[in-house]
C-alpha positions as CSV (number, residue, x, y, z in Angstrom):
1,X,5.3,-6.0,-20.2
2,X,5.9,-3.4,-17.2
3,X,3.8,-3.9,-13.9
4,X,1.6,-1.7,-14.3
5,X,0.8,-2.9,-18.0
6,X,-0.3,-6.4,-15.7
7,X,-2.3,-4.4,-13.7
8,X,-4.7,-3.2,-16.2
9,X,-4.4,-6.3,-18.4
10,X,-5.8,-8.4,-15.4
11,X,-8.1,-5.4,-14.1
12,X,-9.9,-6.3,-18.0
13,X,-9.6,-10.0,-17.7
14,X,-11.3,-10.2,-14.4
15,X,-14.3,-7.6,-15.6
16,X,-14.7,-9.8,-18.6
17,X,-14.7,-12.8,-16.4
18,X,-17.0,-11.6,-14.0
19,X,-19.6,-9.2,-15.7
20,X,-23.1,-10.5,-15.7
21,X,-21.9,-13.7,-14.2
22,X,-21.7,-15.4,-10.8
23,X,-18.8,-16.8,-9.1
24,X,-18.3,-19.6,-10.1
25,X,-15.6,-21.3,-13.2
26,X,-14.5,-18.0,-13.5
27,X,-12.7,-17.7,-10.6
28,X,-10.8,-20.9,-11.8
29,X,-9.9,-19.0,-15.3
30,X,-8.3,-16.3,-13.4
31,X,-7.0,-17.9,-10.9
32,X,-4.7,-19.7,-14.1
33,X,-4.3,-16.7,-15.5
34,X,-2.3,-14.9,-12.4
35,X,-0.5,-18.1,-13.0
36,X,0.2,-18.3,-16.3
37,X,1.7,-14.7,-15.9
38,X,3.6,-15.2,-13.1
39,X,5.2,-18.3,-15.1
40,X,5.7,-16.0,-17.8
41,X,6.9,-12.5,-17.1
42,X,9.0,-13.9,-14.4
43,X,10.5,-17.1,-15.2
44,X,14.1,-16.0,-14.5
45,X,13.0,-15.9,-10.8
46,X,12.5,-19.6,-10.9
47,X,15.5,-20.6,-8.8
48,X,14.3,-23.3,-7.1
49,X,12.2,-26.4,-6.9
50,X,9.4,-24.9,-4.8
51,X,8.5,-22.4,-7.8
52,X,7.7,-25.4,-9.9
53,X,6.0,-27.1,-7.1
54,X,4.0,-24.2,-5.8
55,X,3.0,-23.4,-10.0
56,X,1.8,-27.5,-10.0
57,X,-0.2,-26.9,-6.5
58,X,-1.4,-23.5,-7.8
59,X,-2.8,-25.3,-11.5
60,X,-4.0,-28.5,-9.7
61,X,-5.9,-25.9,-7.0
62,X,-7.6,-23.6,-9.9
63,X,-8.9,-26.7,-11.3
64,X,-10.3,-28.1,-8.4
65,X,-12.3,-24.6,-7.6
66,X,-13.6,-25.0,-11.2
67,X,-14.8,-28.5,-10.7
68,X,-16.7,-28.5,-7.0
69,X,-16.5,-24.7,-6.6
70,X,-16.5,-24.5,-2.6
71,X,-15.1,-22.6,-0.1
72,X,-12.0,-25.1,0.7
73,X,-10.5,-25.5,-3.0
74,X,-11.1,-21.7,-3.2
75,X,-9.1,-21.1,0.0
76,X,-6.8,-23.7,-1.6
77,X,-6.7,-21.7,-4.9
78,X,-6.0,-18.3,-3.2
79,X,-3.2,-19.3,-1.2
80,X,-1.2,-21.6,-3.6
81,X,-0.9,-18.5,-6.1
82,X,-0.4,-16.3,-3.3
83,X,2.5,-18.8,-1.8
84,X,3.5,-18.5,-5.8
85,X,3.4,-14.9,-6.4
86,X,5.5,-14.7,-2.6
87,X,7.9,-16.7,-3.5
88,X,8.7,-15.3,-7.0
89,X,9.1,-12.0,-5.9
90,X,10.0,-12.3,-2.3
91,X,12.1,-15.3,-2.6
92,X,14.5,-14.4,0.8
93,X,11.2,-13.4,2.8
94,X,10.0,-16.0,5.2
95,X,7.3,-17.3,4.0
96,X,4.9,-17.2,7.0
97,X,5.2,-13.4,6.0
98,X,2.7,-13.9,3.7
99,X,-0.3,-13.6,6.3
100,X,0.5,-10.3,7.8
101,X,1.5,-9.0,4.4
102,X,-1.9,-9.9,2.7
103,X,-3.5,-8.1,6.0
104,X,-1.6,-5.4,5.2
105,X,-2.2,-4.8,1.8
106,X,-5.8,-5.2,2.3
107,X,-6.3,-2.0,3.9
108,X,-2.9,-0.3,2.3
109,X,-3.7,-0.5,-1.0
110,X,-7.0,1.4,-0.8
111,X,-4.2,4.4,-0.3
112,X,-1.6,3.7,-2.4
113,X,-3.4,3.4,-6.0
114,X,-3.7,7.0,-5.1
115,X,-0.2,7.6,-5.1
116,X,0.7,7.0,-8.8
117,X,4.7,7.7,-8.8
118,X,4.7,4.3,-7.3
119,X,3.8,2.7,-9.8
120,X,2.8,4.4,-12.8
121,X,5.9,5.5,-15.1
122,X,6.9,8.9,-15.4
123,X,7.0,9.6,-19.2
124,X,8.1,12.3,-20.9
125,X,5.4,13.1,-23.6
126,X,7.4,14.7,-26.8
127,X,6.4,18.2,-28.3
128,X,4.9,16.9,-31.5
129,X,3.0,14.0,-29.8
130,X,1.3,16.8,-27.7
131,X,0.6,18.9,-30.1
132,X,-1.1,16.1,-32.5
133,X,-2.7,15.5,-29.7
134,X,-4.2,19.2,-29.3
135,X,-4.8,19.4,-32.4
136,X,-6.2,16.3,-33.8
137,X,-8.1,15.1,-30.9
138,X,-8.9,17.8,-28.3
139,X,-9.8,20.9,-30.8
140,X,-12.1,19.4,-32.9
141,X,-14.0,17.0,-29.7
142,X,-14.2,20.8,-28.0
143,X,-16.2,22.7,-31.0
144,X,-17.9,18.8,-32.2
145,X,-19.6,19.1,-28.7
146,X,-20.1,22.5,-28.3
147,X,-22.4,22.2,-31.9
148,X,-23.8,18.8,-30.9
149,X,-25.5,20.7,-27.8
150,X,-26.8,23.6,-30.8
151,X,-27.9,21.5,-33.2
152,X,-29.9,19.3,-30.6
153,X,-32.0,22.5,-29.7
154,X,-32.5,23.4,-32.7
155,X,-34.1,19.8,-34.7
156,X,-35.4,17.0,-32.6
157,X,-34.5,14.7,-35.0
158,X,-31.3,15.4,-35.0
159,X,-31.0,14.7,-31.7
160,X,-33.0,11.5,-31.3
161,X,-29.6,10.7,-34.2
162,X,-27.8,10.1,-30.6
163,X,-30.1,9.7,-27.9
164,X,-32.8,7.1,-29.0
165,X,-31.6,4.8,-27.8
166,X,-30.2,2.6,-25.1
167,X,-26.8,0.6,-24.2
168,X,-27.4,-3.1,-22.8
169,X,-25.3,-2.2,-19.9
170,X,-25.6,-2.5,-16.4
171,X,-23.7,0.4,-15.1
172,X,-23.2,0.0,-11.6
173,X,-22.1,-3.7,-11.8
174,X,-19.9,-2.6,-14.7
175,X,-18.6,0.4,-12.3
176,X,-18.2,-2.1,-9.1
177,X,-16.3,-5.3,-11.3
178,X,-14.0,-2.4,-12.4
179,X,-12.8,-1.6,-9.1
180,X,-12.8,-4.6,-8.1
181,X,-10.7,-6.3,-10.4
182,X,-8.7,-3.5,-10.7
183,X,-8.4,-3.2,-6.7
184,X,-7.7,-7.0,-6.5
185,X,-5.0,-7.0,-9.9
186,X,-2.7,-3.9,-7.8
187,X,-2.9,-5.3,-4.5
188,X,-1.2,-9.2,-6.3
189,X,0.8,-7.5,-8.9
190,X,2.2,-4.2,-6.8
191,X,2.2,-5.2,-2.9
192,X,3.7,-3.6,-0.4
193,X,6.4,-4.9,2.0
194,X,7.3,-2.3,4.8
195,X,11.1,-2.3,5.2
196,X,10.6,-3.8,8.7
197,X,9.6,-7.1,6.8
198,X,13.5,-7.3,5.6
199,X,14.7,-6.2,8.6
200,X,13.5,-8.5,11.1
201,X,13.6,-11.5,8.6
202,X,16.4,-12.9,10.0
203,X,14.6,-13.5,13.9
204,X,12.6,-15.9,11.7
205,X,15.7,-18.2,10.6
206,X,15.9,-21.2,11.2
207,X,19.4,-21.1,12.8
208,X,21.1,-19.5,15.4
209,X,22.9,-16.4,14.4
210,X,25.3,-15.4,17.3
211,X,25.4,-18.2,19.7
212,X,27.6,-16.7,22.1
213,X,25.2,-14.3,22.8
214,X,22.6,-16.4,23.1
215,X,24.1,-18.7,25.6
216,X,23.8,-15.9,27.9
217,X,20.3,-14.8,27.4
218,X,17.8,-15.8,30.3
219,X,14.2,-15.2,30.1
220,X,13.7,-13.5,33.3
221,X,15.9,-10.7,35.1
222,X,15.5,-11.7,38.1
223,X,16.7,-14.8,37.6
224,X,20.0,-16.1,36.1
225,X,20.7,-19.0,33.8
226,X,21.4,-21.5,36.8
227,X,17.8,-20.9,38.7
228,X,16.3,-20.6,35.3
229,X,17.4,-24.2,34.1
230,X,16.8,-26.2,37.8
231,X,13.1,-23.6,37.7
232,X,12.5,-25.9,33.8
233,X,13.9,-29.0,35.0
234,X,10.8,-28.9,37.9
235,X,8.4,-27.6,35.6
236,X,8.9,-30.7,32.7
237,X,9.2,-32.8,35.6
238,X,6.0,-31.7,37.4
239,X,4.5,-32.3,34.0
240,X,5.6,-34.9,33.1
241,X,3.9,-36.9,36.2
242,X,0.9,-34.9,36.1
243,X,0.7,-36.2,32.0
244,X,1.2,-39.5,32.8
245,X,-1.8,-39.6,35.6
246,X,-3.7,-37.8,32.5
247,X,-3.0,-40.8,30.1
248,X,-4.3,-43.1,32.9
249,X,-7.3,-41.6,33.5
250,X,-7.9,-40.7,30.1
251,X,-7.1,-43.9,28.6
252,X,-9.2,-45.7,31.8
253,X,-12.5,-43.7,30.9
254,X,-12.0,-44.0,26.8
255,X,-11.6,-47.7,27.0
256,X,-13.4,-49.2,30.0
257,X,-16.4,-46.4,31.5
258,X,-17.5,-45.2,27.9
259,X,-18.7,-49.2,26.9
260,X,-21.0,-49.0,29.4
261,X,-22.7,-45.4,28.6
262,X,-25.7,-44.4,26.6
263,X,-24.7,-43.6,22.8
264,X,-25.9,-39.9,22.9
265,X,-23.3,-39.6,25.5
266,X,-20.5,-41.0,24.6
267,X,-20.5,-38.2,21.5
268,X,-20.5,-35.5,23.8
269,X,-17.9,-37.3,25.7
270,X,-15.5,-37.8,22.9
271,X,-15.7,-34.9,21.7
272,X,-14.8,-33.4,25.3
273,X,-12.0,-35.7,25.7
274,X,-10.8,-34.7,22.0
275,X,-10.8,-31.0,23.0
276,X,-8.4,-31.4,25.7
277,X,-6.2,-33.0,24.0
278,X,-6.1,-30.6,21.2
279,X,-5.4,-27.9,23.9
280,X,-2.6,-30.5,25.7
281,X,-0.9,-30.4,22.2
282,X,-0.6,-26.9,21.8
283,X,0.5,-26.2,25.6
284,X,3.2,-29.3,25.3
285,X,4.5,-27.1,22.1
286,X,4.4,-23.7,23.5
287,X,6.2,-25.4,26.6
288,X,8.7,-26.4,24.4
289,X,9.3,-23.5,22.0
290,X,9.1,-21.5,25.6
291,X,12.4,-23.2,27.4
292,X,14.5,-23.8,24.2
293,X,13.8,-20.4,22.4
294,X,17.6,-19.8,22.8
295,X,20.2,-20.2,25.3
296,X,19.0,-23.8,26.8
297,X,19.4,-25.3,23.3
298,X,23.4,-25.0,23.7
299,X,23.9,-25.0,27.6
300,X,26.1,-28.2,28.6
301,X,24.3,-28.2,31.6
302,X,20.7,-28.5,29.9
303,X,20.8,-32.4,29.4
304,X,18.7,-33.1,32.4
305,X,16.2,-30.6,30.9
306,X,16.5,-31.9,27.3
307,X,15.5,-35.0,28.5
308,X,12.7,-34.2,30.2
309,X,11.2,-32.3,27.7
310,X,11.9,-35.5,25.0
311,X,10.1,-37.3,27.6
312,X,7.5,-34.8,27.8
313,X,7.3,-35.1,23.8
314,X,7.2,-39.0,23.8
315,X,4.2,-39.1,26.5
316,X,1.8,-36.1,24.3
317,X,2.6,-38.6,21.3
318,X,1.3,-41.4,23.4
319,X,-1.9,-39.4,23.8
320,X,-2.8,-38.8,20.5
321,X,-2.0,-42.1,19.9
322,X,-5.1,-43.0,22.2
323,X,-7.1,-40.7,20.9
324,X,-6.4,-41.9,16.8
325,X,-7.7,-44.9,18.2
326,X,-10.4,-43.9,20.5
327,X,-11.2,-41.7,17.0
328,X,-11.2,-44.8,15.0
329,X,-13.4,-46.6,17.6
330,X,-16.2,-43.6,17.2
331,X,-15.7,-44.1,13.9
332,X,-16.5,-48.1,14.1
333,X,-19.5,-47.3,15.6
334,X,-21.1,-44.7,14.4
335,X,-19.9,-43.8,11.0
336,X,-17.6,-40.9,9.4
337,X,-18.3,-37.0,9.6
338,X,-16.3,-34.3,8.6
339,X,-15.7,-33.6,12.1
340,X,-13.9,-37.4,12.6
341,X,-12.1,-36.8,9.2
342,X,-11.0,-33.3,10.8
343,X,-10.0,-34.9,14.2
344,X,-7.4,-37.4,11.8
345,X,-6.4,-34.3,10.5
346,X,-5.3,-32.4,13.3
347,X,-4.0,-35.3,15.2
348,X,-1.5,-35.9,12.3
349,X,-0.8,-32.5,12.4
350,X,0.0,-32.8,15.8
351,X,2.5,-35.7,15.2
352,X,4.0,-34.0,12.7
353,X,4.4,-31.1,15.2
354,X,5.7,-32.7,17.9
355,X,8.7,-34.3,15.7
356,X,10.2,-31.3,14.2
357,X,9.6,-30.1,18.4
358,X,12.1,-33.2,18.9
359,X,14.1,-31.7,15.9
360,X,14.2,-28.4,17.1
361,X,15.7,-29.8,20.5
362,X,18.1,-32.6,19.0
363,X,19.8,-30.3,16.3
364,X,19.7,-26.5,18.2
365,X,17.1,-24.8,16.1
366,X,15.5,-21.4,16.7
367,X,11.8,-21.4,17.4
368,X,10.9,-20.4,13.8
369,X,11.9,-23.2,12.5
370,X,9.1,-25.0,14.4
371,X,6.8,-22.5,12.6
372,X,8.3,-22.3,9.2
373,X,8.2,-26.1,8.8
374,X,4.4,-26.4,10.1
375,X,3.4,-23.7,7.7
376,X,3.9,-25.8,5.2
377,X,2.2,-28.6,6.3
378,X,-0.6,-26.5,7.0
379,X,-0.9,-25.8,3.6
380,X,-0.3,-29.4,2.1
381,X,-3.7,-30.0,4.5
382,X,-5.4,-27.5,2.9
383,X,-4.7,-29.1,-0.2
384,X,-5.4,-32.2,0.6
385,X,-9.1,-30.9,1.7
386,X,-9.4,-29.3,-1.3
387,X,-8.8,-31.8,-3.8
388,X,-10.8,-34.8,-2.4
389,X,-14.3,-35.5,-2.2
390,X,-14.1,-36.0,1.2
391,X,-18.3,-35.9,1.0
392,X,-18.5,-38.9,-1.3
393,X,-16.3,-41.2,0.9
394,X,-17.9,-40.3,3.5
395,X,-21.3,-41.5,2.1
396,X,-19.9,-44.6,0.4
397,X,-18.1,-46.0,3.9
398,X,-21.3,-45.1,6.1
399,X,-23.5,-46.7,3.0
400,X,-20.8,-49.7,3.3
401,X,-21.1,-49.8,6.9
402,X,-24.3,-49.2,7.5
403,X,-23.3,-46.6,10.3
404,X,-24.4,-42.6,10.7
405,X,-26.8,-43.1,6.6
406,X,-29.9,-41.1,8.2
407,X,-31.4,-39.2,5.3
408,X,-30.8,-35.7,6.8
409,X,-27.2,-36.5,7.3
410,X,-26.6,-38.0,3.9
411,X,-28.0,-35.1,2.4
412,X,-26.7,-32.1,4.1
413,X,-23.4,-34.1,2.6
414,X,-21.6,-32.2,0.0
415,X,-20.9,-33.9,-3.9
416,X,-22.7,-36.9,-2.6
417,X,-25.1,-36.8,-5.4
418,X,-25.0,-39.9,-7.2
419,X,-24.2,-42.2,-4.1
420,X,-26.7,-40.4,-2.2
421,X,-29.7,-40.7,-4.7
422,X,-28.7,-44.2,-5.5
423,X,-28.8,-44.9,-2.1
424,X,-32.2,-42.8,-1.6
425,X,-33.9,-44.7,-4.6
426,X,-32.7,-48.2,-3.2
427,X,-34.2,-47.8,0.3
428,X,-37.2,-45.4,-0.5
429,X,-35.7,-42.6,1.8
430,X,-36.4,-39.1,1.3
431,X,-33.5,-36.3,3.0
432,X,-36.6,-33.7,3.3
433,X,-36.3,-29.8,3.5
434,X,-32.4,-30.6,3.3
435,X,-32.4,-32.8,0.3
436,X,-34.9,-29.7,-1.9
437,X,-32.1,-27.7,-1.1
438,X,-29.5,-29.7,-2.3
439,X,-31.6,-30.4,-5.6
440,X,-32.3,-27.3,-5.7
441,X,-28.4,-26.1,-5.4
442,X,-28.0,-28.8,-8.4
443,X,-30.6,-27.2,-10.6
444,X,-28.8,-23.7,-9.9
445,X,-25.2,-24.7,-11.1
446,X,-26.8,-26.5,-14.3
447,X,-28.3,-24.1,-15.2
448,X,-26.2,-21.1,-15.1
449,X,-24.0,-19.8,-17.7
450,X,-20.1,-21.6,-18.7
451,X,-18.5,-19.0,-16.3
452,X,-20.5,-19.2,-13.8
453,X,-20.7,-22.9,-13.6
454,X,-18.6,-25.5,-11.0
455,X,-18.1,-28.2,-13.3
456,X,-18.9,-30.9,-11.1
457,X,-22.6,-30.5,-11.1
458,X,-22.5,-30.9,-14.9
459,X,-21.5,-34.6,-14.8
460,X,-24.0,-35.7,-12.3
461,X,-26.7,-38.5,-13.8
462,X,-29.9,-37.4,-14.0
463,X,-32.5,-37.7,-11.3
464,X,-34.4,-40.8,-11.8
């Protein structure tokens, strides 16, 4: 089957999907079917392990969006067949190219269905296939409508033959699913990748390529290698001291002052501390990826500097180690949110960061290879978030607990349902204006059509 076959095939499949329905399990279905193609039509692309992995995350991900049907397993979804479909066709391509691309093809491919010798076929139609085609089809469809419109005039009977009656169609949804499948199915199957894509691939290796040249690069022009090197040597150093006062302090008002204060501000308080932290992470990286983006990484005379910035590494992971367990201590007393659980999240993240940064310095690695490896980290997190019911555990450890169960909370909770009305029912509590709603979301999944469903609500108890 040719590309452009795909094309329509899926264009069909998505307005069957979609027609007279709302999002819902049909998003799922066609989210396995881009898969199941991609498997298929191009299997001899699959070169390496990743395809195999990428088509388990993409299956496991199109499930998930059919059973809770939220915005996270369909952001999982999306990307894992995107990932997929990048990787099949693009194998060489880097694949943090992916974001720009699908950018870029957002807007570009509102011009290029226009432009059909891209990717329609140039056939060339035979004499006796055109004339059949004349004859038998466009002759006789000319002079059947030119009568129709005679005859019509002429008996009203005859007429009302063709025009009494009406097709069950909605028209304009019909029209819009049409494009829009059809818009969505060419910009997957026939993407664009501007030749500058291929061309400036290689900056994002992650190995040097001519190292000679490198040695001598400096990143100001004023200054040369020599100034440059003792100019990051005071830098890491100045930081360094200024991080370790940081950790003092910090660690001083996390774990003596904050006992003593009010509950309603020690949240705001925590979550202060948190944000600076978060900012110190991403400054100690860019710090990093800033001094040893090239020559610094092989200069002999850099091991002052290389040291300094390990140090500077080893001190931010001594900071989020405080903060995991400052995290943990909010936690303690006040319960699980998805904020806390987010907090875990990027603090791992962080870690994880911060060691391929110690990688990067220890084995002479470009700057992209920082970047390359966290991209796909990032997208094992999204996973993750996708494919647990983060919601549930978070009502059965606060229930367990007995920390951060107010009604309100409980309830604005998402897949909850069963521990939460349990829990409800037990204690006599009622969620109010925020608990109708979630019923009331409930009542709208169960009751909607098979493709419109997220299977989850389905296999809920009933309310007692």
């Amino acid at each position: 089957m040719k590309k452009h076959h795909i094309i329509f095939v899926c264009s069909f499949i998505f307005l069957l999907l979609f027609y007279r329905e709302d999002p819902g399990l049909n998003w799922s279905i066609f989210g396995l079917v881009l898969t199941g193609f991609i498997c298929y039509f191009f299997q001899d692309k699959f070169t390496e392990r990743t395809h195999l992995l990428l088509v388990v995350t993409s299956i496991l991900s199109c499930l998930a969006f059919g059973w809770y049907g939220d915005a996270p397993s369909f952001f999982a979804m999306a990307l894992s067949i995107l990932f997929l479909q990048f990787k099949t066709q693009d194998n060489k391509l880097k694949i943090v190219q992916i974001f720009p691309l699908v950018f870029l093809n957002g807007f570009t491919s509102l011009g290029r269905i226009w432009i059909f010798k891209q990717w329609l076929p140039e056939k060339q139609i035979h004499n006796n296939f055109a004339k059949k085609l004349i004859a038998f089809v466009l002759i006789p469809a000319i002079f059947l409508g030119l009568f129709f419109v005679v005859y019509s005039f002429g008996s009203e009977h005859f007429s009302s033959l063709f025009t009494d009656y009406q097709l069950d169609i909605d028209v304009p949804q019909f029209l819009l699913l049409s494009i829009a499948g059809f818009y969505i199915s060419f910009s997957f199957w026939n993407y664009w990748v501007p030749e500058v894509c291929y061309e400036k691939n290689e900056l994002l290796d992650n190995e040097f390529k001519d190292i000679a040249e490198v040695k001598n690069q400096n990143t100001f022009s004023f200054l040369d290698l020599d100034f440059e090197r003792r100019s990051g040597e005071i830098t890491l150093a100045l930081l360094n001291l200024m991080l370790l006062v940081f950790i003092a302090t910090y660690n001083y008002e996390q774990f003596f002052e904050v006992v003593a204060a009010q509950a309603s501000k020690l949240s705001a308080d925590t979550h202060e501390r948190v944000n600076a932290v978060i900012f110190s992470i991403l400054m100690a990286v860019g710090v990093i990826m800033f001094y040893f983006k090239g020559g610094f990484n092989f200069d002999k005379k850099a091991t002052f500097l290389k040291t300094l910035a390990k140090i500077w590494i080893f001190l931010n992971g001594i900071l989020i180690v405080s903060t995991i367990i400052k995290n943990s201590e909010y936690i303690s007393y006040f319960g699980l949110t998805y904020k806390r659980l987010g907090v875990y999240a990027f603090l791992v993240l962080a870690i994880i960061g911060l060691f391929y940064s110690f990688l990067k310095i220890t084995k002479q690695k470009t700057n992209a290879y920082l970047v390359n490896q966290m991209v796909w980290y990032f997208y094992g997190t999204v996973l993750l978030c996708s494919y647990v019911n983060w919601g549930n555990l978070i009502t059965n450890y606060n229930i367990s607990v007995n920390k951060g169960v107010t009604p309100q909370f409980l309830s604005s909770l998402n897949f909850n349902d069963d521990a939460r009305r349990a829990y409800f029912l037990q204690n006599h509590l009622d969620g109010g204006k925020t608990e109708i709603q979630r019923e009331e979301l409930i009542d709208f999944y169960q009751n909607s059509t098979f493709l419109s469903k997220a299977l989850y609500y389905d296999f809920l108890t009933e309310k007692k």
